[in-house]
C-alpha positions in Angstrom: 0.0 0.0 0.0 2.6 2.5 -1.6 -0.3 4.8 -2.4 -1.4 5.8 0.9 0.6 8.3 2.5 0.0 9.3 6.2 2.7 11.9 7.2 4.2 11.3 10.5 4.5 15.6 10.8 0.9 16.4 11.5 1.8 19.8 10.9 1.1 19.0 7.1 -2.3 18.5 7.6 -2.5 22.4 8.3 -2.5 23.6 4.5 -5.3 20.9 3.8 -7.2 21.8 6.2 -7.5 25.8 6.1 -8.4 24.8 2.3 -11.3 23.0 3.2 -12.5 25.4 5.9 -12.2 28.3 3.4 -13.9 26.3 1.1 -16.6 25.6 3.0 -16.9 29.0 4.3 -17.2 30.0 0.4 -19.9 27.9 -0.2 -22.1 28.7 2.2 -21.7 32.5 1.1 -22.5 31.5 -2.7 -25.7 29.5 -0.9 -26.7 32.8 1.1 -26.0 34.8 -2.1 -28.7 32.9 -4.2 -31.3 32.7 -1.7 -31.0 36.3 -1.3 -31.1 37.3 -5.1 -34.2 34.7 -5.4 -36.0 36.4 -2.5 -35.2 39.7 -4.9 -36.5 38.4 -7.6 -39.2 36.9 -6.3 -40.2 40.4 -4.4 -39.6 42.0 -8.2 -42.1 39.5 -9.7 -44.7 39.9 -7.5 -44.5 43.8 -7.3 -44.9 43.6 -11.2 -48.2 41.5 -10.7 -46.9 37.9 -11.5 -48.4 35.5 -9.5 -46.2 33.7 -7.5 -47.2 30.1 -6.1 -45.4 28.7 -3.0 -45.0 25.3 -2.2 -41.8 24.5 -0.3 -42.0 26.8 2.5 -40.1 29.6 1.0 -42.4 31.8 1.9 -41.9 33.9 5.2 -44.5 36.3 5.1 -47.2 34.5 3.5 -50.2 33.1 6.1 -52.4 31.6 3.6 -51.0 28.5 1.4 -52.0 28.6 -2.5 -50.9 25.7 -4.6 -53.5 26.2 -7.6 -51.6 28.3 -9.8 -55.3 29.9 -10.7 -56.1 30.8 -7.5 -52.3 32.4 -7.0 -53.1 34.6 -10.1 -56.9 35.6 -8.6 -55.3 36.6 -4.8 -52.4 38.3 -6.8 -55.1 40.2 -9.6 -57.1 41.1 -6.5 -54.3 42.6 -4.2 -53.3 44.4 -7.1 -56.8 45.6 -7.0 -56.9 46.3 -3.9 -53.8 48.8 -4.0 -54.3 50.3 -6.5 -58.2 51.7 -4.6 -56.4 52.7 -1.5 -53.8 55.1 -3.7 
């Protein structure tokens, strides 16, 4: 078993190491990034009247579920409605 090599020096674990944690550290920002952006463009979608349908829980602020893309499209036609009486 030639192939495996297990250094007796632990101190050259360090440089492998700090790689993954910086790594890892990376990835989680690119993962934070995207959610964030999606949030914004799901915010930007519904502000232009699309209707957007949750299913998986994204939704923070939304107390009613709708999984009927029709009946996403009536609540968003209606709150559209409804702001655009009040201004």
């Amino acid at each position: 078993m030639d192939f495996l090599y297990f250094p007796e020096d632990k101190s050259e674990y360090i440089p492998g190491i700090i790689s993954v944690v910086i790594i890892f550290i990376l990835s989680v920002l690119i993962v934070w990034l995207l959610v964030k952006a999606s949030r914004k463009q799901v915010k930007s979608l519904e502000e232009q009247g699309y209707p957007v349908v949750y299913k998986d829980g994204f939704d923070e602020g939304q107390t009613e579920e709708i999984l009927e893309p029709q009946k996403a499209a009536d609540y968003a036609n209606e709150k559209k409605t409804r702001e655009k009486k009040e201004t």
